[in-house]
N, C-alpha and C positions, 0 to 999 in steps of 0.2 A: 460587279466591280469594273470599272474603269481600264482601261490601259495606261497603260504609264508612259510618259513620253519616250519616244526612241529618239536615239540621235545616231545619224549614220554615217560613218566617215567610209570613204570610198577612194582607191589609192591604186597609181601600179608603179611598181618598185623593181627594179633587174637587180641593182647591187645591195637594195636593205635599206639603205637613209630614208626615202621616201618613207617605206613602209615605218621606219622606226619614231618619224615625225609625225604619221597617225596612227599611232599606239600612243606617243604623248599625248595630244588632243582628245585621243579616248577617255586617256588617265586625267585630264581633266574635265574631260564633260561628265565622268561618272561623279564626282565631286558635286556636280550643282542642285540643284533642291535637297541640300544632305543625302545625297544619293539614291534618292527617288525618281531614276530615269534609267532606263536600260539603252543602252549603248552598242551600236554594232559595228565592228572593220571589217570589211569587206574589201576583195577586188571589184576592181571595175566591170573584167570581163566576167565574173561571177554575179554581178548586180542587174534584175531585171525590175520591169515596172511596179511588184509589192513592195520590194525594198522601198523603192522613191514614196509608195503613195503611205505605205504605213510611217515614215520617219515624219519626226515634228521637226527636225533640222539636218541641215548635209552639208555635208565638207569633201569639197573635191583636192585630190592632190595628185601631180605628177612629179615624175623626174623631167628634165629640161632636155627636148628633141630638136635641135637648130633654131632654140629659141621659143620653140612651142611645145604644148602638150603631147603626150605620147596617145599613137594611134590607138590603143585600147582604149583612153580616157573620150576618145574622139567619137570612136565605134560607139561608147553607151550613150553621149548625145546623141548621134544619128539617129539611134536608135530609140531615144525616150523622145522624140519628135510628137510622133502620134498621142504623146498622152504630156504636153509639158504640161496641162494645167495640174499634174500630181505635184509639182515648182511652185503654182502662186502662193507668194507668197512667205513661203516657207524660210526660215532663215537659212544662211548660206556661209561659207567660206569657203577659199582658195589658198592652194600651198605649193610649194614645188622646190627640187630639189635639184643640185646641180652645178658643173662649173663653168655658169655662164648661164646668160639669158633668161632667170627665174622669172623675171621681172616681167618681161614678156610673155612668158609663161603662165604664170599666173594674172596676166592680163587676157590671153587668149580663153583661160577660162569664162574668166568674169563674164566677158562679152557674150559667151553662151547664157552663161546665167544670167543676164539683164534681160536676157530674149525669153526666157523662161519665167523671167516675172519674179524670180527669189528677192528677199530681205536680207542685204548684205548687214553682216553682222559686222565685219571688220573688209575695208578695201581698201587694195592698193590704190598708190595715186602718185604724184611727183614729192612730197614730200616722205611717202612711207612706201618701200616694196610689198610691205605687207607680211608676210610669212615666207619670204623667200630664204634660202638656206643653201650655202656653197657645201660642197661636198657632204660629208659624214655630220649631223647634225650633233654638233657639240652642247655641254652643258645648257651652256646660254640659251642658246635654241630651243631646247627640250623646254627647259622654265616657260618660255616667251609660248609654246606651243601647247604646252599643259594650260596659261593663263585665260588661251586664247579657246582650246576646249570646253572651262569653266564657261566664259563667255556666252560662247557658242548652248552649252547645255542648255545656263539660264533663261537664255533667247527661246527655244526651244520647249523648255516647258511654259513659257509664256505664251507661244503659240498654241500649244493643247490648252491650256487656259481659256486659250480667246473663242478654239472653236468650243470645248467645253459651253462657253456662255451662251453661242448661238446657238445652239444644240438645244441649250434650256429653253431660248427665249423660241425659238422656232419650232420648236419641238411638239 
């Protein structure tokens, strides 16, 4: 039997909001194929090279550091350097949390992730911040991040689909 898509949200949190932003995203990526995807939260500095190459999707998320990501979320790009091509591909989101500069924030990811070659599921841009989120992520947020979960899953197991296919055809 098969594996079933994973989807790997990857986050670091000091005060909780971050983290509580991918726990919603979870709560909605476990939702997509009727819940035929397993699903993992992880820290960043807890995240090594299987995580990335096993996930059919990944969602990065920080708190906001002068505007940019926090240095743990920095360290695991440094770090997943040597092997980005476990990234082509793969669908992606960005989140962050924060009073001030999400925006930025979750731009300084993207930028990693464009170089990595990911499949932006959802991106920021001058019209949308994207998943950015001031302080304590209130209802609203939660909904908006659970929907964005979903998204994110169905991307995700569409991805195991596709390699699924070439697997058959090359196989």
């Amino acid at each position: 039997m098969a594996d079933r898509p994973n989807i790997l949200i990857i986050f670091t949190s000091w005060s909780g909001n971050t983290e509580a932003l991918a726990e919603a995203i979870a709560g909605g990526a476990r939702g997509a194929g009727n819940g035929n995807v397993d699903v993992t939260v992880k820290r960043a500095g807890d995240t090594g090279r299987g995580d990335i190459e096993k996930a059919s999707a990944l969602a990065f998320g920080s708190p906001t550091y002068y505007s940019y990501m926090s240095g743990e979320m920095k360290t695991l790009f440094d770090k997943a350097l040597p092997f980005r091509d476990a990234f082509y591909k793969k669908p992606a989101i960005a989140f962050a949390t924060g009073n001030g500069g999400q925006q930025k924030c979750i731009e300084s990811i993207e930028r990693i992730l464009e170089f990595f070659e990911v499949t932006f599921v959802q991106r920021s841009d001058i019209l949308s911040a994207g998943l950015a989120v001031q302080g304590k992520p209130d209802e609203g947020a939660l909904r908006q991040a659970k929907a964005i979960g979903r998204k994110l899953g169905d991307a995700g197991i569409a991805y195991a689909c596709s390699l699924g296919r070439k697997n058959i055809i090359t196989g």
